[in-house]
ROSE-4610 file (N, C-alpha, C; in Angstrom, 1 decimal, always signed):
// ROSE-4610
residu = [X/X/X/X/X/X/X/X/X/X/X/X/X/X/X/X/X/X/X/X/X/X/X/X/X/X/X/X/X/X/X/X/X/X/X/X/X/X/X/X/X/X/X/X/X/X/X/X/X/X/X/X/X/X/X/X/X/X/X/X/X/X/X/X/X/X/X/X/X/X/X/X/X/X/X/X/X/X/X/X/X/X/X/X/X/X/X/X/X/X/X/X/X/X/X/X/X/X/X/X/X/X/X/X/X/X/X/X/X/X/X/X/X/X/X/X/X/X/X/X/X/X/X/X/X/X/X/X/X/X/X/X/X/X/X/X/X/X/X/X/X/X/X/X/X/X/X/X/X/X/X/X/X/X/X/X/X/X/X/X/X/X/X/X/X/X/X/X/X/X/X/X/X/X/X/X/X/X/X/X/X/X/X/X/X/X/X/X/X/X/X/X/X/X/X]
num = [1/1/1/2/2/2/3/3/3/4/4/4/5/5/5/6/6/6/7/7/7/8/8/8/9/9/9/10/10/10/11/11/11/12/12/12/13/13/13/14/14/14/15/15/15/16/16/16/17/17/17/18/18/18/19/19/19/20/20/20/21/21/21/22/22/22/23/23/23/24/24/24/25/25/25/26/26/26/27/27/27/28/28/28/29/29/29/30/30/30/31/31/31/32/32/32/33/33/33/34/34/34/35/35/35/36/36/36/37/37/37/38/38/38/39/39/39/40/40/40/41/41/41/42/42/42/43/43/43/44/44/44/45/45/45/46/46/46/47/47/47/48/48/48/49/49/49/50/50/50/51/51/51/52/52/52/53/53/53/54/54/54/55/55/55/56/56/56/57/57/57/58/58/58/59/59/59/60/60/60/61/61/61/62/62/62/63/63/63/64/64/64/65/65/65]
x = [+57.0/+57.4/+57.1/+58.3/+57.7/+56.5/+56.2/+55.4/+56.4/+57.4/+57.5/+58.2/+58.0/+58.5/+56.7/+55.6/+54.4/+54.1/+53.6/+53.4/+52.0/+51.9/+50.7/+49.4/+50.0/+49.4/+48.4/+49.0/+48.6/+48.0/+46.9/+46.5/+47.4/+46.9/+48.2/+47.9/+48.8/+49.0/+48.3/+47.5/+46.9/+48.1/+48.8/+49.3/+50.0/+50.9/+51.1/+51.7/+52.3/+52.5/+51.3/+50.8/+49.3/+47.9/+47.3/+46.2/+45.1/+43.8/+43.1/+41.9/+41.0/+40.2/+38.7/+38.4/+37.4/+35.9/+35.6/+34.3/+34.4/+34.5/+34.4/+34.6/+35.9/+36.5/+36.9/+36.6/+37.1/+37.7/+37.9/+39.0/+40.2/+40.9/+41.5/+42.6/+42.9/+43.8/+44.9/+46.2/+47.1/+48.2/+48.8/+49.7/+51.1/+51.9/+53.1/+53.6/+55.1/+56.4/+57.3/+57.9/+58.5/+59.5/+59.4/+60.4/+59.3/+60.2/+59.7/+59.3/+58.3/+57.4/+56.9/+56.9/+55.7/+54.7/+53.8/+52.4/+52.1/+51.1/+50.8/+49.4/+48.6/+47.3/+47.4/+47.1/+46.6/+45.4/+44.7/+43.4/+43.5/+42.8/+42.8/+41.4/+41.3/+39.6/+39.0/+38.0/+37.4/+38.1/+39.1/+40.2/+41.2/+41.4/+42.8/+43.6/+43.6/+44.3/+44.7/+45.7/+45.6/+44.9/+44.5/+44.1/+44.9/+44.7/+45.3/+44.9/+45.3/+46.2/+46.6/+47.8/+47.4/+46.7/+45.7/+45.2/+45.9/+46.8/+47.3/+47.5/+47.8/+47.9/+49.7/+49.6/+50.9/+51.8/+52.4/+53.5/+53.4/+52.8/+53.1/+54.0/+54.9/+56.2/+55.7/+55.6/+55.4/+56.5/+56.3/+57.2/+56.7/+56.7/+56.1/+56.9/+56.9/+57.9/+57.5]
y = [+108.7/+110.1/+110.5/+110.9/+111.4/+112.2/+112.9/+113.8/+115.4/+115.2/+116.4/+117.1/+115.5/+115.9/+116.2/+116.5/+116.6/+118.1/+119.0/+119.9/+120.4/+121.0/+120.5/+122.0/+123.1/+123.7/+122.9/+121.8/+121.7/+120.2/+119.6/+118.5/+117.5/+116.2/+115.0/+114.4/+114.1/+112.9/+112.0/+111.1/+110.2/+108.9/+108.4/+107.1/+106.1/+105.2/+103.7/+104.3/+105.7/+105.5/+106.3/+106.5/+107.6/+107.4/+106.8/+106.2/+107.0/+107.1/+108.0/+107.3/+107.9/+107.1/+107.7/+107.9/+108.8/+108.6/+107.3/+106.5/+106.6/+106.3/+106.3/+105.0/+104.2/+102.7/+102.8/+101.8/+101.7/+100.3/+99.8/+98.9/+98.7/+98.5/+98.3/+97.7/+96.6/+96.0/+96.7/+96.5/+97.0/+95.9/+96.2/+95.2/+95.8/+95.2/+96.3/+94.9/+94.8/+94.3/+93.9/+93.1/+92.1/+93.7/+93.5/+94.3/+95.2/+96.4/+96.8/+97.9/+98.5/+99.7/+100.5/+101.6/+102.8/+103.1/+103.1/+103.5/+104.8/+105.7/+106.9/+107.3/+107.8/+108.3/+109.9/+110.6/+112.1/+112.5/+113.5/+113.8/+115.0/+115.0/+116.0/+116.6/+117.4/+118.3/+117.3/+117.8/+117.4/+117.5/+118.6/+118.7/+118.1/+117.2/+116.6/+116.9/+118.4/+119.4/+119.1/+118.7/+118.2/+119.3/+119.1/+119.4/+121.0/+122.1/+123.0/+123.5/+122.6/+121.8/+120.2/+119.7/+118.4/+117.3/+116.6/+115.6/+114.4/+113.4/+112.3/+111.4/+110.0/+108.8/+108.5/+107.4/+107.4/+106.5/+106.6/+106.2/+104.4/+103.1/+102.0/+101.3/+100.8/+99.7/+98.2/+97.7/+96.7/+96.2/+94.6/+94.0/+92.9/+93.0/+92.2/+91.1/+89.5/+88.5/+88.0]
z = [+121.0/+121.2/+122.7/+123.2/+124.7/+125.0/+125.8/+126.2/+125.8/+126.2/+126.1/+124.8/+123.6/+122.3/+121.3/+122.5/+121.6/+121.8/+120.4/+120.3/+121.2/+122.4/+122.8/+122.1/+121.4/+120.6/+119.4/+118.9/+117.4/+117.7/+116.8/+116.4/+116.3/+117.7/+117.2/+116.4/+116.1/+114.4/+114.7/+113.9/+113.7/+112.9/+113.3/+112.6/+113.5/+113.2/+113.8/+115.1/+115.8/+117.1/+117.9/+117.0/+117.5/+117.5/+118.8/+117.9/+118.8/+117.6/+118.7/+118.7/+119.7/+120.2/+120.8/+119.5/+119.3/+119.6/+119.4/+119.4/+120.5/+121.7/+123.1/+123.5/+123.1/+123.3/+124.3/+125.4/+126.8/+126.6/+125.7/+125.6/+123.9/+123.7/+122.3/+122.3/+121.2/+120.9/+120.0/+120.4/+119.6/+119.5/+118.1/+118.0/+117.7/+118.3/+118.7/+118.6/+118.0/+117.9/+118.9/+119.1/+120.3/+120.4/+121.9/+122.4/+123.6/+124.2/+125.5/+124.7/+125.4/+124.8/+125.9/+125.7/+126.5/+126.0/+126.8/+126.6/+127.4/+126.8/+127.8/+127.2/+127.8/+126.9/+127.1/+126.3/+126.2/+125.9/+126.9/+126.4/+125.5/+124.0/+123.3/+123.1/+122.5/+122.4/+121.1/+120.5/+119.4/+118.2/+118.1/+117.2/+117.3/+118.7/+118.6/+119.1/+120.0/+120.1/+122.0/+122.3/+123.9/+124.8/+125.9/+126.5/+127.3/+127.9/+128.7/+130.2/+131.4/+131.3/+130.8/+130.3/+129.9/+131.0/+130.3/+131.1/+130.6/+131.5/+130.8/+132.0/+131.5/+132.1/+132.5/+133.9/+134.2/+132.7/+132.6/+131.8/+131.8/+131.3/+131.5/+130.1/+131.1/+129.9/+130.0/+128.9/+128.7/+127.8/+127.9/+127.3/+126.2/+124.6/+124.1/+123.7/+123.5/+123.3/+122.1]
């Protein structure tokens, strides 16, 4: 989901394209499906809720084979 298809009012979803990262993990594995993908991070509050203004990461594409 792009950035600018995220509701930045409301709590993001928690599931397989949303993952949060709550514990304070400076590193994580994900397993994602052959093919090219985006990655982006969003900082949300304790509720989940993004940040105002958004705090977020450049955009990286990877390619999984």
């Amino acid at each position: 989901m792009p950035l600018s298809e995220v509701d930045m009012n409301a709590a993001l979803p928690a599931d397989e394209r949303h993952v949060h990262f709550g514990g304070g993990q400076t590193e994580a594995v994900v397993e994602l499906p052959p093919g090219t993908h985006r990655l982006q991070l969003l900082l949300g509050d304790h509720n989940h809720i993004p940040h105002d203004p958004p705090v977020v990461s450049e955009v990286v594409t990877i390619t999984v084979r």
